[in-house]
N, C-alpha and C positions, 0 to 999 in steps of 0.2 A: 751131184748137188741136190739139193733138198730144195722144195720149191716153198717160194713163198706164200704164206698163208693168205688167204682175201682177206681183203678192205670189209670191213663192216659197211653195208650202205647208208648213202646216205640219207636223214632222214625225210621221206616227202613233207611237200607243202603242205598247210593246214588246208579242210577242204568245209566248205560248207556245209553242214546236215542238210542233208535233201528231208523238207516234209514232205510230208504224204499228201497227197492232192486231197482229198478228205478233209485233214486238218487248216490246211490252208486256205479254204473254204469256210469253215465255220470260221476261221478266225476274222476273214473279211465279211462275213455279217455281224459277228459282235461290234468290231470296232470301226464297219462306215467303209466305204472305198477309201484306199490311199490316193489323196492329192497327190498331180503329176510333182516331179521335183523341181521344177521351175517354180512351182508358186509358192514350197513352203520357205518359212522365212528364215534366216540366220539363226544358226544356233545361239552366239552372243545376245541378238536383242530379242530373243524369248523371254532369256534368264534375265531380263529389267524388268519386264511387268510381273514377271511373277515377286520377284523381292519386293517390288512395292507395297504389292495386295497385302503381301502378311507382314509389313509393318503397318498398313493402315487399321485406324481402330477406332472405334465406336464415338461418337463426339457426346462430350458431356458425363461417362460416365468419369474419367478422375474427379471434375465435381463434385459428381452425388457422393464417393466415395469417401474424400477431405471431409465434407460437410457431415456424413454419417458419422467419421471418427470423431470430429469433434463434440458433436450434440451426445456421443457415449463419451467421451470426455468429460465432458459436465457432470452429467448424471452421474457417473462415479465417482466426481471429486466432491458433488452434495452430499452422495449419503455413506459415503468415505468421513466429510467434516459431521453430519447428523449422528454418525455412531460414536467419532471422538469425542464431542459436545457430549454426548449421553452416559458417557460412560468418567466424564467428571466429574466430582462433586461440584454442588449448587454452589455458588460466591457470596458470600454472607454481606448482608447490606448495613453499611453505618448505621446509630442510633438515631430514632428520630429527636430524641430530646438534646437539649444542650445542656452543657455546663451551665452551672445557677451563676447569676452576674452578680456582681459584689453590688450593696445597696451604695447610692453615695452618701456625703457624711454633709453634715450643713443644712440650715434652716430649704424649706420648700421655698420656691418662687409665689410669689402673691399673686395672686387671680387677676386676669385684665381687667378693668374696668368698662364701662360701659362705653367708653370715646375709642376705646382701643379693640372691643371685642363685641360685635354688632350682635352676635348671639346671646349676650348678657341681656339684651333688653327684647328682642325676640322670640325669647323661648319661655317669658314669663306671662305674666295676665297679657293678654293683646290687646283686651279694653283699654286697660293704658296709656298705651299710645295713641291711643284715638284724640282726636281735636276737643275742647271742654264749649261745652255751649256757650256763648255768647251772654253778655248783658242785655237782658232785654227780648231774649228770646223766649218761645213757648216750650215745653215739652211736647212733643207728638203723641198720642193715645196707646197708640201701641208698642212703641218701645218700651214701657216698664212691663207687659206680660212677657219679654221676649231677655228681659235681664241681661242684653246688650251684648248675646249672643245669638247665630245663625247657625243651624244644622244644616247638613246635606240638604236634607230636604226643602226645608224653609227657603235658602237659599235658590235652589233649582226652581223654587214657587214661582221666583221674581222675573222668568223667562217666560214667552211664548208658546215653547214646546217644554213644559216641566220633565215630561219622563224623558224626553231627549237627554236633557240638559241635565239630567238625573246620574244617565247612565256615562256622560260624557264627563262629570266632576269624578268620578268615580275610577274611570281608567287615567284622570288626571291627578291622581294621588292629593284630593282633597284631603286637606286635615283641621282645619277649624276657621270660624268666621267672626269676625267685631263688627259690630255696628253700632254708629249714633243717629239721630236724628233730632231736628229743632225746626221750629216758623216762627218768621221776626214778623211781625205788623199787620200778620194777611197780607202781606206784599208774594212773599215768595218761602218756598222749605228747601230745606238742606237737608240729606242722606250721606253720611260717607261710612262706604264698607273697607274692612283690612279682610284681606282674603290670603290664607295660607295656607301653602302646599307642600307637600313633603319631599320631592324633588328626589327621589332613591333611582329611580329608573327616569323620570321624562322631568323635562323644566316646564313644570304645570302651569308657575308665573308667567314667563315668558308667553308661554302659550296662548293663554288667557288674555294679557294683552295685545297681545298682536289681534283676537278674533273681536275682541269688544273696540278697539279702533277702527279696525274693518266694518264692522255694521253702522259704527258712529259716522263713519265718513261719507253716506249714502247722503247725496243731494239736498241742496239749499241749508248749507251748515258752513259758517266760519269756522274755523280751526288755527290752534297756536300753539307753542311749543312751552310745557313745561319746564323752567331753568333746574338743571342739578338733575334730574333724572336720564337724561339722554333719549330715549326714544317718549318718551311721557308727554301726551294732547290732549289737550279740551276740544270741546264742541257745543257750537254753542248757534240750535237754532232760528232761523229768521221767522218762523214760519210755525203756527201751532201744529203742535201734533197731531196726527190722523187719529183720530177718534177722539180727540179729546179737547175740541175746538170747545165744546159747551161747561169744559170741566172748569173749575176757582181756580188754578194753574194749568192752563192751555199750553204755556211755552218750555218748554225744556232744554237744557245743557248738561252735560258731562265731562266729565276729566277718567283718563286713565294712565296709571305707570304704575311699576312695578320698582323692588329694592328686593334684593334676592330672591325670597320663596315667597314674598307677601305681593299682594296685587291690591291696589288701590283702587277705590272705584268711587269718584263724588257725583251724585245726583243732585241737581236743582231745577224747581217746579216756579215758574213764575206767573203771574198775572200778566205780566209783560214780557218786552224779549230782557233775557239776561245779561247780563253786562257782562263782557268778556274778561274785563279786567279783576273782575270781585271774583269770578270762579277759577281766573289763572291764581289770585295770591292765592284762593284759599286750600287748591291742590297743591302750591307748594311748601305751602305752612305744614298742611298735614304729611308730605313729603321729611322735610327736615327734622320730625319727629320719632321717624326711621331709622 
């Protein structure tokens, strides 16, 4: 009989590499003494803190990131629009002129009349309208050198402070002045000024009244309302004027109102006190001739 061949052996166990005492040595001073194996900790909850760490991330940077893309957003969609804008022709602008209008056909309308158009009677001689002296009255002296008109200057004379009052008609769009004047009996004179302003930029009347009211209404003065004017007062002192106790008209009265650009202004000089009644009609005689 033929003997049976051997069994291959079988293969031994896997066996550990033995290191070299040497190397086993330097590798426990690289990497620290091994902890006993009672303290290190599960293999499971290693592997949590580490996955956490490398998802955690930075706070605040997607912010800055969003915000950078958008402000290069901008910027690129300006001079993205800046180059298309440039690269169009310019857009031609309508004409300034119009079509010529057809003239109408028919007589013109007639010009308003003086009842209907206050500027008909305002824009012409302004002596005019002034009050006509009296029966019975005197001329005063100097009215015919002054031909019954008042310049800037003249005017501002009749103040306190002339250059003041110079430079104040002046920013008030002064434009021309009428004046009359008469004395009944040596009793008493009369003054009344038409004062006109041109009214473009400031209401110089208006003005004007309201500051000659204001200094009129200073102590020991009657005062009354002139009818038809609306804001329009006399003044009419008790009392002779300061400085002028020894003058042939000590006592003084006034009227002031205004009718658009013109400013009214009556002066009267009396011996006595003035009657309140004679200087209300006669500012508003001169009023209704306005």
């Amino acid at each position: 009989m033929q003997e049976e061949p051997a069994r291959p052996a079988a293969p031994a166990a896997p066996t550990t590499p033995e290191i070299p005492e040497a190397e086993a040595v330097s590798r426990e001073t690289a990497d620290g003494p091994e902890a006993p194996d009672a303290a290190a900790p599960p293999a499971e909850d290693a592997a949590v803190p580490a996955e956490e760490a490398g998802r955690r991330r930075r706070r605040g940077r997607t912010a800055l990131l969003i915000t950078a893309a958008a402000a290069l957003g901008l910027v690129a969609g300006t001079c993205t629009g800046v180059l298309v804008q440039a690269d169009r022709e310019p857009t031609k602008l309508p004409p300034l002129s119009q079509a010529a209008l057809a003239h109408g056909t028919g007589k013109a309308p007639k010009p308003l009349s003086a009842d209907q158009d206050r500027r008909v009677r305002t824009e012409g001689d302004l002596r005019e309208l002034l009050l006509k002296k009296p029966r019975g009255a005197e001329d005063v002296d100097w009215l015919d050198s002054s031909d019954g008109w008042m310049d800037v200057a003249t005017y501002a004379g009749t103040f306190g402070n002339p250059q003041r009052e110079f430079e104040y008609l002046l920013r008030s769009e002064f434009r021309r002045a009428a004046v009359t004047a008469w004395e009944v009996d040596g009793a008493y004179s009369v003054e009344i000024r038409l004062i006109q302003y041109r009214q473009e930029e400031v209401l110089g009347a208006r003005d004007a009244s309201a500051s000659g009211q204001y200094y009129a209404g200073e102590g020991g003065v009657d005062n009354g309302e002139i009818s038809g004017t609306g804001d329009g007062r006399v003044y009419v002192y008790d009392r002779p004027v300061a400085g002028l106790e020894d003058a042939v008209f000590p006592y003084q009265a006034e009227a002031h109102a205004r009718r658009g650009d013109i400013l009214m202004e009556v002066w009267m000089s009396g011996a006595k006190r003035i009657d309140k009644k004679m200087i209300t009609s006669l500012a508003e005689r001169q009023m209704e001739r306005l």
